[in-house]
C-alpha positions in Angstrom: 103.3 67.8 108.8 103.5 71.4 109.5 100.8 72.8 111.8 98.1 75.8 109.9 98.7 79.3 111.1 95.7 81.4 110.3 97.5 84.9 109.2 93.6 87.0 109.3 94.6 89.0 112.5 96.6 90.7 110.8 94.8 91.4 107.5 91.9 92.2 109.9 95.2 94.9 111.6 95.6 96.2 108.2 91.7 96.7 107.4 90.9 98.9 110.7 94.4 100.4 109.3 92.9 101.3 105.9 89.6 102.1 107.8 91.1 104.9 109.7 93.1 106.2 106.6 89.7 107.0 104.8 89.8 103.7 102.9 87.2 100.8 102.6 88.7 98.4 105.5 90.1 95.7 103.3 93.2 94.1 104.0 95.4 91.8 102.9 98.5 89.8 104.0 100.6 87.8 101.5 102.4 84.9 103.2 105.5 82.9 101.4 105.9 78.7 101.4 108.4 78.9 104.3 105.3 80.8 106.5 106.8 84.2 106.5 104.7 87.1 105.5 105.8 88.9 102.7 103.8 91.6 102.2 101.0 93.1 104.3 98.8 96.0 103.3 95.1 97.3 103.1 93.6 99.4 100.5 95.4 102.8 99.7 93.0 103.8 96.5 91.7 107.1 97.7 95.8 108.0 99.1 97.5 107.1 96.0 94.7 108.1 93.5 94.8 104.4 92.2 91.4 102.8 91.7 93.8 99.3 91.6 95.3 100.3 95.0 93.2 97.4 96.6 95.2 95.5 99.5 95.6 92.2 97.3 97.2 94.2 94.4 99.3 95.9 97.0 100.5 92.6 98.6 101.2 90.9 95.0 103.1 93.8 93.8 105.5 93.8 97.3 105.7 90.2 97.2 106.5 90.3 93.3 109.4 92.9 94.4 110.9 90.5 96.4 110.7 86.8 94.8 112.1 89.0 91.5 109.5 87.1 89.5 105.8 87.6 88.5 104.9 84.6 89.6 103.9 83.6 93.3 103.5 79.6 93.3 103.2 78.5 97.0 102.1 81.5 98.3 99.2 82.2 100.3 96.8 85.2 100.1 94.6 86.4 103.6 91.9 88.8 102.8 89.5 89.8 104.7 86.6 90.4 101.7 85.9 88.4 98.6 88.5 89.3 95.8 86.5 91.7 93.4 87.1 90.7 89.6 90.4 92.8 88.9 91.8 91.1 91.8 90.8 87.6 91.4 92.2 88.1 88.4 95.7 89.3 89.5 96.0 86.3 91.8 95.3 83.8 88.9 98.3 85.9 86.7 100.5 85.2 89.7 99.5 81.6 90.0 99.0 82.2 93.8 98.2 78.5 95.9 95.7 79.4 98.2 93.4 82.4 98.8 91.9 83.0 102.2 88.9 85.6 102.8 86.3 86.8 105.4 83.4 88.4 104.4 81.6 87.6 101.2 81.2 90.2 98.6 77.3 90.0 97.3 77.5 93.6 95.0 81.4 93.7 94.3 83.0 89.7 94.6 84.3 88.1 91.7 85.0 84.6 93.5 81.9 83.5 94.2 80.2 85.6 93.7 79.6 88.1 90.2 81.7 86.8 87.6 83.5 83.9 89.5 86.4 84.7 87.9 88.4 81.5 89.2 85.3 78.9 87.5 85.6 81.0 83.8 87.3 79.0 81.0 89.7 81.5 80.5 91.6 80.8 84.0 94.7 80.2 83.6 95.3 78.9 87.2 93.0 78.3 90.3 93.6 78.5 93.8 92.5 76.9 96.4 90.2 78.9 97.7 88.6 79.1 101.7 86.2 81.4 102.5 84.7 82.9 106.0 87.8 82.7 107.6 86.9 85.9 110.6 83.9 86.5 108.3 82.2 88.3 110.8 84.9 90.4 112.0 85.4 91.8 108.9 81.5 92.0 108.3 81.5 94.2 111.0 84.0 96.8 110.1 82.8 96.9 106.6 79.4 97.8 108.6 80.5 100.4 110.6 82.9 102.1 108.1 79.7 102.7 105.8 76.8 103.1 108.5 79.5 106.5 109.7 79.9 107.4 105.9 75.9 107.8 105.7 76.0 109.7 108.9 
């Protein structure tokens, strides 16, 4: 039995990242069966002009890249704020095993909260899902990115 290796230190890495770019700190780490991460990224939406720049697509597109398939089974997604709908969405389409996140998403969240995108009929495939992994980490610098943009 293999031990669990929580991989949310360094999504958390990749929000302050995104945090300091400009960006809504959001980041995501994409980790294959063997334990290795793949991919790693936060969100890059305001850099690249891409409102689908959000850290999850990021990660699914580099880990995509490199299993040369569109499909992800046995991989495992760390993020460190509720997948909005697009995103829930994208991890479904690449049949992803497990989804990890921190904070909850009350106005933008599309696992469990909005849509629940994971519960509608029209899934195709459902992760496992954990939530409040580092939630209040990643509360926080979701906080203070927004109380400094008001400033």
């Amino acid at each position: 039995m293999s031990q669990f290796t929580s991989h949310m230190d360094t999504a958390l890495s990749e929000a302050r990242a995104a945090a300091a770019r400009g960006e809504v700190p959001v980041g995501a780490v994409l980790v294959a069966p063997d334990g290795r991460i793949v991919a790693q990224a936060g969100n890059r939406t305001r850099e690249l002009s891409d409102p689908t720049a959000h850290a999850e697509i990021l990660v699914i597109r580099a880990g995509c890249a490199a299993a040369g398939s569109e499909r992800l089974p046995g991989y495992d997604l760390y993020v460190t704020l509720e997948p909005c709908p697009m995103c829930a969405t994208a991890i479904s389409a690449a049949r992803i095993r497990r989804v990890y996140y921190g904070a909850a998403d009350p106005k933008s969240g599309g696992v469990a909260q909005g849509p629940r995108i994971f519960s509608h009929p029209q899934c195709h495939h459902v992760p496992e899902v954990y939530d409040g992994i580092a939630a209040g980490e990643a509360e926080e610098l979701l906080r203070s990115f927004f109380a400094a943009k008001r400033s």
